[in-house]
C-alpha positions as CSV (number, residue, x, y, z in Angstrom):
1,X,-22.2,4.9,-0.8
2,X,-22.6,4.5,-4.7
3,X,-24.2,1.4,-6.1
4,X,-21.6,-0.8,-6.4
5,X,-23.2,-3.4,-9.3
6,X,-20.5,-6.1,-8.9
7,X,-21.2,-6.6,-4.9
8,X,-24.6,-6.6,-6.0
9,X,-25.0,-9.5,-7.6
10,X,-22.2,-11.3,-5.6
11,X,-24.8,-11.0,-2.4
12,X,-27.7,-12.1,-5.3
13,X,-25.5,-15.1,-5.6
14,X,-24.9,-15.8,-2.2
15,X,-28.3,-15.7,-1.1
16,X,-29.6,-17.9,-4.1
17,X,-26.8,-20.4,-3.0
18,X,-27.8,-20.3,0.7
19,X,-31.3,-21.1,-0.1
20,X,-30.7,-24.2,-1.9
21,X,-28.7,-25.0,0.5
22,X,-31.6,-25.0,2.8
23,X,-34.2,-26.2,0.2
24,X,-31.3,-29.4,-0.8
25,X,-31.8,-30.4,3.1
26,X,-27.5,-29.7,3.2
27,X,-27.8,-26.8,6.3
28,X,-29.6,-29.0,8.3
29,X,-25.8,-30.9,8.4
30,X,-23.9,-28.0,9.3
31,X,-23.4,-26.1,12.5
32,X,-22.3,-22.5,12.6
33,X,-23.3,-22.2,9.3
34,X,-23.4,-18.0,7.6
35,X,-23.9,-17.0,4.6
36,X,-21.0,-14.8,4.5
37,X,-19.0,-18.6,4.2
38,X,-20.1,-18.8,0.7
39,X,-17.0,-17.4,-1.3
40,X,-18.3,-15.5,-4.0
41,X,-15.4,-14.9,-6.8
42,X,-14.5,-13.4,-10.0
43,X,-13.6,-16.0,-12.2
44,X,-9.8,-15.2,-14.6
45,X,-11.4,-17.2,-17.6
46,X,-14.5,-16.1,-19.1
47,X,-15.0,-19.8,-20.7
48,X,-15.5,-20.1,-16.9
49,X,-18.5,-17.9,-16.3
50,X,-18.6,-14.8,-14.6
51,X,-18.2,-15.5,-11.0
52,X,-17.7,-18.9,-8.9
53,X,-17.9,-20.1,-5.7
54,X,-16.1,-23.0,-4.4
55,X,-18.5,-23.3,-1.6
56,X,-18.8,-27.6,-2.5
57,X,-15.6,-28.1,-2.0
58,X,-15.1,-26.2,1.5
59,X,-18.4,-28.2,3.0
60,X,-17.4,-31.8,1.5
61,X,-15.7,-32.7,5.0
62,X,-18.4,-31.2,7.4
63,X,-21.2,-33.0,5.7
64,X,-19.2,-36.3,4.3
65,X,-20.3,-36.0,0.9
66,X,-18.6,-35.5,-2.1
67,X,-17.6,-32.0,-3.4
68,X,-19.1,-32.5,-6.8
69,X,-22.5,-34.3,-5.5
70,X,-22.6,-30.9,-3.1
71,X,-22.6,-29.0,-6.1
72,X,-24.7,-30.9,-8.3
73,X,-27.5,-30.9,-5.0
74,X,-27.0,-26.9,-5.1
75,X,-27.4,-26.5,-8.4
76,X,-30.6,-28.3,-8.3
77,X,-32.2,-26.5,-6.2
78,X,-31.2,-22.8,-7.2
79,X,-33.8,-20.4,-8.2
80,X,-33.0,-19.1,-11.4
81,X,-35.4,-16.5,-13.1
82,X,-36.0,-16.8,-16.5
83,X,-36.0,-13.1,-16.7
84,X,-34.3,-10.3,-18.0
85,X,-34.0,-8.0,-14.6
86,X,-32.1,-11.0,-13.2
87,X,-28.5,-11.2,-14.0
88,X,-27.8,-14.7,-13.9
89,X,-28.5,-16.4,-16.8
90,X,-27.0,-19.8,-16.2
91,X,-25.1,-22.3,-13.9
92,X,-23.1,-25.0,-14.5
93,X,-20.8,-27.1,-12.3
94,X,-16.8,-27.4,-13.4
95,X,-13.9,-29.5,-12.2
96,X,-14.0,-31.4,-8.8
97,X,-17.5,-29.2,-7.7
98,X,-17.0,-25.3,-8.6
99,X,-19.9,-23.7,-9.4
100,X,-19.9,-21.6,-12.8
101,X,-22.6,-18.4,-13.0
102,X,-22.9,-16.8,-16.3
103,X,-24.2,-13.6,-16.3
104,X,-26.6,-11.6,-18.9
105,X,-25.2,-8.6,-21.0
106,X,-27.2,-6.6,-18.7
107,X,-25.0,-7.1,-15.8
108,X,-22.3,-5.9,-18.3
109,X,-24.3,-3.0,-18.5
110,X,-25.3,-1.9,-15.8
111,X,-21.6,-2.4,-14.5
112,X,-20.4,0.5,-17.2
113,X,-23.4,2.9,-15.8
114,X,-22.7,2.2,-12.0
115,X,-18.8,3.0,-12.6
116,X,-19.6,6.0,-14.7
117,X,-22.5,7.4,-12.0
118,X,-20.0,6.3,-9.0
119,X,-16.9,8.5,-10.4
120,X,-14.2,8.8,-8.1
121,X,-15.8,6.6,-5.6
122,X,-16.1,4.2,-7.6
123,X,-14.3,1.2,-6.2
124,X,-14.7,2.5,-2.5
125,X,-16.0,0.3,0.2
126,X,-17.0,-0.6,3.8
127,X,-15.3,-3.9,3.9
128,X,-13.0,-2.9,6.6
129,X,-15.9,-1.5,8.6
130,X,-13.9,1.3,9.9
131,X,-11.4,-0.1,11.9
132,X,-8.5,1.4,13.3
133,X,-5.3,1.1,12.0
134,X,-2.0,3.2,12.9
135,X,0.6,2.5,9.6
136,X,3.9,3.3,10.4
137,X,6.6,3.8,7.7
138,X,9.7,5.3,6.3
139,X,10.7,6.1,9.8
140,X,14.8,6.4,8.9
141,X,17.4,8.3,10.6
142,X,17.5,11.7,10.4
143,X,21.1,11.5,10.5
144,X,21.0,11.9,6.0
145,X,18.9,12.6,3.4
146,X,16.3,10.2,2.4
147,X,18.2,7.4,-0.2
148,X,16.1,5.7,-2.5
149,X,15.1,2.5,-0.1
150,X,13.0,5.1,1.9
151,X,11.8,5.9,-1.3
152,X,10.4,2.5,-1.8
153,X,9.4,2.3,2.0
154,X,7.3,5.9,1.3
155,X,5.7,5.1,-2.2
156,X,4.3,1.5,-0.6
157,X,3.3,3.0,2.6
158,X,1.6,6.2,1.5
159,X,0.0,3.7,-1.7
160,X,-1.2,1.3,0.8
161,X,-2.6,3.6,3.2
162,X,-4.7,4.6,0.3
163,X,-6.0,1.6,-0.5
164,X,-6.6,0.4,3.2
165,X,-9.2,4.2,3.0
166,X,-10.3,2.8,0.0
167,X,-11.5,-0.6,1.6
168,X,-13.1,1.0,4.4
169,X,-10.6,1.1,7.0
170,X,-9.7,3.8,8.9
171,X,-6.4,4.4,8.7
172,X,-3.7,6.8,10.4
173,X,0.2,7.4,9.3
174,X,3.0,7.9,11.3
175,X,6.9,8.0,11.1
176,X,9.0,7.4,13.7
177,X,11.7,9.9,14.4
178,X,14.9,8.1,16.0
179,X,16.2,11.0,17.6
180,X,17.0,9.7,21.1
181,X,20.2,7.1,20.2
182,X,23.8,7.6,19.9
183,X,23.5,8.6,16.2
184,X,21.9,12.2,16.7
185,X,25.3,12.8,18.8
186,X,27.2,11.9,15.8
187,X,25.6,13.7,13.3
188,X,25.9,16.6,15.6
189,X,29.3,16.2,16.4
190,X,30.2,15.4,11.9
191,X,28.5,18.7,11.9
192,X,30.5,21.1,14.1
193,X,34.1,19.3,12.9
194,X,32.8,20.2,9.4
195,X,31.9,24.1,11.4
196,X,35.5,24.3,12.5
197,X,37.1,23.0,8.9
198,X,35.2,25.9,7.4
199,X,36.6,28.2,9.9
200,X,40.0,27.0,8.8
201,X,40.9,25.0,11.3
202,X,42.8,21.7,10.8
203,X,40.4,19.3,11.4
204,X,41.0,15.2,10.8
205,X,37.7,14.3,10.2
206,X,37.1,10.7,11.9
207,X,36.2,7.5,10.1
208,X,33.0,7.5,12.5
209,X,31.3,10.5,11.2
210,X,28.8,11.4,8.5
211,X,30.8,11.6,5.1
212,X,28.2,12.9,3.2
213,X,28.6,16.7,1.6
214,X,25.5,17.3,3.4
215,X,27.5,18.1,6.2
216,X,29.0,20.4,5.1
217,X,25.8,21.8,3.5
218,X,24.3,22.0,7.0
219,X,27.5,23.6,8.8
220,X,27.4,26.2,6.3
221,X,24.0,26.9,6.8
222,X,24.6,27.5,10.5
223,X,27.7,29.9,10.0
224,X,25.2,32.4,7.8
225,X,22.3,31.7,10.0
226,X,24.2,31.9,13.3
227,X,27.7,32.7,12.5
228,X,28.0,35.3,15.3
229,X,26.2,33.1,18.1
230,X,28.4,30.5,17.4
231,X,31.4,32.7,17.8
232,X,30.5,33.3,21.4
233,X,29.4,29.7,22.5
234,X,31.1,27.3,24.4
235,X,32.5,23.9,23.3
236,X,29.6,22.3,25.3
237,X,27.1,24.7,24.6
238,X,28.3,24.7,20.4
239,X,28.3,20.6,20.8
240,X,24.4,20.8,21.8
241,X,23.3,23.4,19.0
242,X,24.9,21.9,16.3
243,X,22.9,18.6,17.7
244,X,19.8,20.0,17.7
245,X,20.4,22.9,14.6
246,X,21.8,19.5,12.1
247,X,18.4,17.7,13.8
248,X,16.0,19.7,12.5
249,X,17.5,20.5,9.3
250,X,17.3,17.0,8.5
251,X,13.6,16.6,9.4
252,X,12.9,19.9,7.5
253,X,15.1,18.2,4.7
254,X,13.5,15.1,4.7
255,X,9.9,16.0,5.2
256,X,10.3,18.2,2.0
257,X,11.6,15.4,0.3
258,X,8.7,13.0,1.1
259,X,6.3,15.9,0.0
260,X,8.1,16.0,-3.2
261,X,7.9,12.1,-3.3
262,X,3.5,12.9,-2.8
263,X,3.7,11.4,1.0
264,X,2.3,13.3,3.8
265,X,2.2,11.7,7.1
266,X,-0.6,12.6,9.9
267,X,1.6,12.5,12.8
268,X,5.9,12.6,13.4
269,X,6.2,10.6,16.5
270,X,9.4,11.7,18.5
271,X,11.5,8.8,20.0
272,X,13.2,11.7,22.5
273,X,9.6,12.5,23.9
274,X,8.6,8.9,24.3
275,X,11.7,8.6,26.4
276,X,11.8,12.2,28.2
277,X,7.6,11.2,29.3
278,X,8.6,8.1,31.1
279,X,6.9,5.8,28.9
280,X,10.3,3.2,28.6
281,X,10.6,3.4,32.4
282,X,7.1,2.6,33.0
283,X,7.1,-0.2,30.4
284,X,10.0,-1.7,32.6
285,X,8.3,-1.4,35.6
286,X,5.1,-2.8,34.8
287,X,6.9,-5.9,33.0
288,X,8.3,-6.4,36.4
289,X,5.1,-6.2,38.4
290,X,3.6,-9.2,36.1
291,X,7.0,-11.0,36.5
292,X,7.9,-11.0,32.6
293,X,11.6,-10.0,33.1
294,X,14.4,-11.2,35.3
295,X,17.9,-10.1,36.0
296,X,20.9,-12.1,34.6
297,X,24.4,-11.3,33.4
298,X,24.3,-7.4,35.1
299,X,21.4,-7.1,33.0
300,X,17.3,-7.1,32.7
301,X,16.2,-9.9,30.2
302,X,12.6,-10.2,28.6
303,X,11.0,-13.8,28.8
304,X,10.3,-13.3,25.2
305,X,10.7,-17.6,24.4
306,X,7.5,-17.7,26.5
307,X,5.8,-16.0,23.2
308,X,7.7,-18.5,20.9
309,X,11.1,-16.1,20.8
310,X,14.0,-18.4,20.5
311,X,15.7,-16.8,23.2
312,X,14.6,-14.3,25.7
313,X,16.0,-10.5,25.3
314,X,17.4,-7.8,27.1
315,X,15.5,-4.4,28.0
316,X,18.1,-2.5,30.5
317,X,22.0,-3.3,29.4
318,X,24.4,-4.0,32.4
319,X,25.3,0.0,32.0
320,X,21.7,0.7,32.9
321,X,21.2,2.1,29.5
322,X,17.7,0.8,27.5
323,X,18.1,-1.4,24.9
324,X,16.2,-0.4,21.1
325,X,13.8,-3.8,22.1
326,X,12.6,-1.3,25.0
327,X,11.6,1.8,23.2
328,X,10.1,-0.1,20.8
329,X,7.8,-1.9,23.0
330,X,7.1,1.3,25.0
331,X,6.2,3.2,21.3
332,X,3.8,0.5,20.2
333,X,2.6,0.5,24.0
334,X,1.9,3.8,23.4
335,X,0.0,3.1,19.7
336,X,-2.3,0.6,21.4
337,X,-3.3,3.0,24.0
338,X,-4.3,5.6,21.2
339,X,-7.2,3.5,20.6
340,X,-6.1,2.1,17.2
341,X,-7.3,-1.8,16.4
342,X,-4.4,-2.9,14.2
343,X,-0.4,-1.7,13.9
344,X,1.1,-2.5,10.3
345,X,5.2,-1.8,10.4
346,X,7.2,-1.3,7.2
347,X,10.1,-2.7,7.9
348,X,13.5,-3.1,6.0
349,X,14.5,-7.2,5.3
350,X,17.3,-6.5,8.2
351,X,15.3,-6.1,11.1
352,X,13.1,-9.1,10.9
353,X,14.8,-10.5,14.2
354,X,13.5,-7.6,15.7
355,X,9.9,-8.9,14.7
356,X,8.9,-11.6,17.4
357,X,10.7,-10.0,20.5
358,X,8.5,-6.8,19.8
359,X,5.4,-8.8,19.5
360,X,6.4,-10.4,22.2
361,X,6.7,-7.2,24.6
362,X,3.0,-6.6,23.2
363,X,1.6,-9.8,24.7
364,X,3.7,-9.7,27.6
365,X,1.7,-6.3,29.1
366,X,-1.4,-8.2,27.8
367,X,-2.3,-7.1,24.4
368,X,-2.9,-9.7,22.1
369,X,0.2,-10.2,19.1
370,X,-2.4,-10.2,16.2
371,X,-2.6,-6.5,17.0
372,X,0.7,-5.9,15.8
373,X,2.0,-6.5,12.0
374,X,5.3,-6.1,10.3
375,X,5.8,-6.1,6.4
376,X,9.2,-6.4,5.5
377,X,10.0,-4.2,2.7
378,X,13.0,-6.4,0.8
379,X,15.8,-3.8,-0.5
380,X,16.2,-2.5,-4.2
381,X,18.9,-2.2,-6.4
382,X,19.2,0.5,-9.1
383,X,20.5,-0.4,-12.5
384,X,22.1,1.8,-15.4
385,X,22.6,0.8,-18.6
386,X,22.7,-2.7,-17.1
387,X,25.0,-1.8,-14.2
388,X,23.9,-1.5,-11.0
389,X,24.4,1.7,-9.1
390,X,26.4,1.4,-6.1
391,X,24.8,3.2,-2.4
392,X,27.1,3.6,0.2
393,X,25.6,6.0,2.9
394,X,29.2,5.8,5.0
395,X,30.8,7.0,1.9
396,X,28.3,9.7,1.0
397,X,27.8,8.2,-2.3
398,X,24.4,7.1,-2.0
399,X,21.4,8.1,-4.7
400,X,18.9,10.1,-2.4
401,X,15.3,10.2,-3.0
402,X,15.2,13.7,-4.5
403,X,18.0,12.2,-7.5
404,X,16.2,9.5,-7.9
405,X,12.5,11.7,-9.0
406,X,15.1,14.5,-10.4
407,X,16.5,11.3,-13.1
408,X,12.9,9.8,-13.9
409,X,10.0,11.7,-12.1
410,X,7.2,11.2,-9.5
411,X,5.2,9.2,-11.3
412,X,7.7,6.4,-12.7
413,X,9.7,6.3,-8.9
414,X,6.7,5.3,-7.8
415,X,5.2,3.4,-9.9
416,X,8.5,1.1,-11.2
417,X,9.0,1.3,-6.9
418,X,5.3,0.1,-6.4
419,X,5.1,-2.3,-9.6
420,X,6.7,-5.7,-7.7
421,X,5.9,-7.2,-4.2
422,X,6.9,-5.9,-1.5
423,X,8.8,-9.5,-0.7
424,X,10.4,-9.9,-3.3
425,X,14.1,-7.5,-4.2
426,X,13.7,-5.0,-6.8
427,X,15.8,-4.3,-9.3
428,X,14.8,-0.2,-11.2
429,X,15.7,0.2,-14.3
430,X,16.4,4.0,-14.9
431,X,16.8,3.8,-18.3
432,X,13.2,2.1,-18.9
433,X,11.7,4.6,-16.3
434,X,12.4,7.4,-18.3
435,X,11.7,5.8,-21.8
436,X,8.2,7.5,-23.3
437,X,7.2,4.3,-25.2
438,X,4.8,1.1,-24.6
439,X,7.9,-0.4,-23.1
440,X,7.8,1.7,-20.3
441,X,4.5,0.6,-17.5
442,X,3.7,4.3,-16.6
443,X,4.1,5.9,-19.7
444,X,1.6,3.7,-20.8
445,X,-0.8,3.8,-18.6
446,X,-0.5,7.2,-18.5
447,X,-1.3,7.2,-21.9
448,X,-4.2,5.5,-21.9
449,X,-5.7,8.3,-19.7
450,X,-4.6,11.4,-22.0
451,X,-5.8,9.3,-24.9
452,X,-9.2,9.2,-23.7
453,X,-9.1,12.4,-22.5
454,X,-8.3,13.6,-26.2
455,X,-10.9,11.2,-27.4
456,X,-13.5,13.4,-25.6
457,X,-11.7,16.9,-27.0
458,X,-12.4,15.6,-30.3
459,X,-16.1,15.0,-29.1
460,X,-16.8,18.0,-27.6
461,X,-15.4,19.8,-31.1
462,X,-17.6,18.0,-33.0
463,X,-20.9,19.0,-31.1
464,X,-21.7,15.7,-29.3
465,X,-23.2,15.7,-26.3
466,X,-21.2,14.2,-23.3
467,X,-23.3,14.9,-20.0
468,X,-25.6,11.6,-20.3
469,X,-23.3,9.1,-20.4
470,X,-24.4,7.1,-17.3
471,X,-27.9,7.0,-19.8
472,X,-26.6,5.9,-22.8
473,X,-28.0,3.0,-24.5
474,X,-25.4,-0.2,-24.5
475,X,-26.6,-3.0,-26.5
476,X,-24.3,-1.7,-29.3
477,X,-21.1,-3.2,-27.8
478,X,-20.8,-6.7,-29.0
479,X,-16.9,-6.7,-29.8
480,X,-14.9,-9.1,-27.5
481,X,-12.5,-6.5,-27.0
482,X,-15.2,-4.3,-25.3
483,X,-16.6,-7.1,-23.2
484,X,-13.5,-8.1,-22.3
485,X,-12.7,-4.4,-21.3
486,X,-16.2,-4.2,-19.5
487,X,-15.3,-7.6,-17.2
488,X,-12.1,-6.1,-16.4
489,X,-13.9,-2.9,-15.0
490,X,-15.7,-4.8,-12.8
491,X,-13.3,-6.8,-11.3
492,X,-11.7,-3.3,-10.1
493,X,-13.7,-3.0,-6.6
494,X,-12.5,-6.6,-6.0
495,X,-9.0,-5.5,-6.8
496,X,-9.1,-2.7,-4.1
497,X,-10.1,-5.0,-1.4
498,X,-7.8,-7.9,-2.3
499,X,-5.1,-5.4,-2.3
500,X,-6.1,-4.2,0.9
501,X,-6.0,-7.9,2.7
502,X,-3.0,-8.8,1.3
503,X,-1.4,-5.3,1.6
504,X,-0.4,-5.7,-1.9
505,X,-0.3,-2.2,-4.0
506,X,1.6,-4.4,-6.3
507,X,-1.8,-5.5,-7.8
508,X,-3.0,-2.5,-8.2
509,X,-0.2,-1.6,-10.6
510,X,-0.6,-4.8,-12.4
511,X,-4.2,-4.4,-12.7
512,X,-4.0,-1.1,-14.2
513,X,-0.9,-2.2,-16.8
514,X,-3.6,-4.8,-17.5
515,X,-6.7,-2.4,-17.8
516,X,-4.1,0.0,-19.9
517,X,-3.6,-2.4,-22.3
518,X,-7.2,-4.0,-23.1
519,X,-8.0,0.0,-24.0
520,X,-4.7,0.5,-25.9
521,X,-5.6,-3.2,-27.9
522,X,-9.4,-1.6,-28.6
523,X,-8.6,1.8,-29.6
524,X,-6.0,0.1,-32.3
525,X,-8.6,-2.1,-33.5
526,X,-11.6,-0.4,-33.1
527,X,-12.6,3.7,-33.5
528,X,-14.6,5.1,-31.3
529,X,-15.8,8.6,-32.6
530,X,-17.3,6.2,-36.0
531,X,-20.3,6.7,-38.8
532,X,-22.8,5.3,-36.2
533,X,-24.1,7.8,-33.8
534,X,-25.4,5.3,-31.0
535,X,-22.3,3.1,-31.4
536,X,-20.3,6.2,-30.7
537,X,-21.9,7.0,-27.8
538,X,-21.9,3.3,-26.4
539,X,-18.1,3.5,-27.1
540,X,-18.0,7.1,-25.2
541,X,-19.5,5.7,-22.2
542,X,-17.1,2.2,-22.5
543,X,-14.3,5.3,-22.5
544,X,-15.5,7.2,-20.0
545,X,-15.6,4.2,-17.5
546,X,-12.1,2.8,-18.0
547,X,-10.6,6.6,-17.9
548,X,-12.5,6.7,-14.2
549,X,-11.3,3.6,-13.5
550,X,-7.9,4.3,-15.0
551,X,-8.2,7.6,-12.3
552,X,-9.3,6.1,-9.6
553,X,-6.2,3.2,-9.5
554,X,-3.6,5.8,-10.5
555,X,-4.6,8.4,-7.5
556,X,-4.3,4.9,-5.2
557,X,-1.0,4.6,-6.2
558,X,0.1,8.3,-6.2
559,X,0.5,8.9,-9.9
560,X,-0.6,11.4,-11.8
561,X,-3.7,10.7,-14.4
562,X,-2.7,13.3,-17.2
563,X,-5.0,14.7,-19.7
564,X,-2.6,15.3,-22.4
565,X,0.7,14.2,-23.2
């Protein structure tokens, strides 16, 4: 692993703290005590010092003292070296008992050199200590093509994932494929009507079927793949191929979409399987054995209210069929026994009912509920020219994923999908997606990239020497703007594993809108190829970093990092 100079001197901090914590006579009060319980943070306000930890204010009420006399105790008794190999040049306490740690230029330094060395790995980690996680997302019907809330399902999954590699986790994706439940018959049976319309029969095509041209799309594709087969089948025999033929059109269809879309998944889970192994049945049974179910009504019911449910549920329906609260359990039963630590759901806003009884079903065959967690991905709403688009799937007049990167791109759907969190509704604007201007979040941190990268063309024309930037003298950046560009550089590793916690890829975007524009403010102001050899240089190596940097948070997010534009 690279040297990572920002959890560097957070673990300088929090051993300094710790030992005048000892040396103040305060551990001797506390029990339990570890080091890793001293927050270390990176402070928002630079009049604030570099980094802070609140660690006064979180022992007040173990010891019984106040926060601020903590603080003031700590401070005391910390070891500060009045030398220029330490980074910490001063301490102060602020407010009700934070402690303030201002850092020497060096530390600015040495963070450009450590990004610039570290490259693409640069704000990689082992924070999650390679645990296991299984991600599932996306997971729709394949009963249409994917609309654009998969889209928003597929660009925070596959971003997330990313960043959960990033922090050190090991991480595996999955979609679901719902193709065991009434709805596969349906699309089978809208299929073969639409089959016999384009024979020329007169069909009245029922209000239950799939409207969609697709249909029609796929039943076309069958008579000039299979037009003489068909001929000679049977009503039954036609009713199951056009079941299984409009089946796997629709996962071809859809995986190609997601490709498109830059989202691969490791494994595509089959619901039919699941059920055809015996899993359900054997989820049933063994509920039964440890008495978790009970028979009421012509039906099986799940004692989910003993796991804080507010009512219990049903697993077999009065006509002995499963309910969905059954294959579900039996799928992340399954999950659990791959070996993986963790489950993380992306779920739509509608099926956060569907959230406790599953959990529930977990901790009823005995694995603990934190081993299960469900996001719920609220819905979006696309606007044009300040209307908003309307998405009816029963009509066939939805905006599928494909129209939705044919209209703006890749890199804006994703990003404009990626850009709010994942709680809160989303409203794309189409026509600011496609916009090439500042207004336009992508665009201009898309810019920012290709402008560097042209920075260094011009370089490399006129003869200077690029390969020894990680060794290139820094002292001649004293402008705000490039401190201020240096501290937000550093805070990037912090960024990753903060997003990572709070599964928020949200703050990635943000942070790289912010990083965009603190290079975009400088290179306005400031010119970097200048009159002043070693001030050229110390700029080239400020450049270097933030396009790395700038790199490394678009490929987390799935965007492109251009080189020209």
């Amino acid at each position: 692993m690279y040297y990572n100079v920002v959890d560097d001197i957070r673990c300088k901090i929090r051993s300094k703290v710790n030992a005048a914590l000892v040396s103040s006579g305060i551990l001797n009060e506390l029990r339990d005590f570890d080091d890793k319980d001293i927050a270390v943070e990176y402070t928002r306000n630079k009049a604030h010092g570099d980094f802070a930890t609140p660690v006064a204010l979180a022992l007040a009420s173990k010891v019984g003292r106040k926060p601020r006399e903590i603080a003031d105790a700590i401070v005391a008794n910390l070891e500060i070296k009045e030398d220029k190999r330490d980074y910490i040049q001063r301490v102060e306490v602020a407010g009700p008992g934070f402690i303030n740690f201002f850092l020497s230029r060096r530390w600015l330094e040495d963070a450009v050199k450590a990004i610039i060395k570290a490259g693409s790995l640069y704000g990689m980690s082992t924070t999650g200590g390679g645990r296991r996680i299984l991600l599932e997302f996306v997971s729709a019907n394949p009963t249409g093509p994917m609309n654009v809330v998969n889209a928003r399902a597929a660009a925070v999954g596959g971003s997330l994932a990313n960043i959960l590699k990033a922090a050190g986790y090991d991480v595996s994706t999955e979609y679901y494929i719902n193709d065991a439940g009434g709805q596969i018959n349906v699309l089978g049976a809208s299929c073969e009507l639409r089959y016999l319309e384009l024979k020329g029969e007169d069909i009245e095509f029922p209000e239950w079927g799939y409207q969609g041209s697709y249909i029609v799309d796929i039943a076309r594709l069958a008579v000039e793949k299979h037009g003489k087969e068909l001929e000679s089948m049977g009503a039954e025999e036609r009713a199951e191929f056009f079941k299984d033929f409009a089946l796997s059109h629709m996962l071809q269809d859809q995986k190609a979409s997601l490709s498109r879309f830059g989202v691969e998944f490791d494994v595509w889970f089959s619901e039919r399987q699941l059920v055809d192994s015996g899993a359900v049945s054997w989820v049933i049974d063994t509920l039964q054995e440890r008495g978790m179910v009970y028979e009421a009504e012509g039906a099986l019911w799940l004692r989910t209210t003993e796991f804080g449910d507010e009512k219990d549920r049903v697993l077999v329906k009065s006509d002995g069929n499963y309910t969905y609260l059954a294959g579900d359990i039996a799928y992340h039963k399954n999950k659990l026994d791959r070996g993986f630590d963790l489950l993380i759901d992306i779920w739509g806003p509608d099926h956060h009912g569907h959230v406790v009884p599953t959990r529930a079903g977990l901790q009823a065959l005995g694995h603990p509920g934190s081993s299960l967690e469900v996001l719920l991905l609220q819905f979006l709403s696309l606007m044009s020219s300040g209307e908003r688009v309307k998405m009816s799937k029963r009509a066939g007049e939805f905006v599928t994923m494909d129209d939705l990167i044919d209209e703006v791109g890749k890199d804006a759907a994703r990003y404009f999908l990626l850009m709010r969190n994942i709680e809160s509704h989303l409203e794309f604007d189409l026509a600011l997606a496609k916009e090439e201007s500042q207004a336009n979040p992508v665009y201009y941190i898309q810019y920012a990239h290709a402008r560097i990268c042209s920075i260094f063309r011009q370089a490399e024309e006129r003869g200077i020497e690029l390969s020894n930037l990680s060794e290139v003298d820094l002292s001649k950046l004293t402008e705000d703007a490039e401190l201020d560009i240096i501290r937000k550089l550093a805070t990037y590793p912090d960024e990753v594993v903060i997003s990572a916690e709070e599964r928020a890829p949200n703050r990635l975007a943000g942070y790289a809108l912010d990083l965009a524009g603190l290079f975009h403010s400088f290179y306005n102001s400031y010119r970097v190829i200048n009159e002043d050899p070693d001030l050229t240089m110390a700029r080239l190596a400020l450049s270097e970093a933030v396009r790395t940097v700038l790199a490394n948070v678009l490929g987390l997010l799935g965007i492109f990092a251009p080189h020209e534009m």
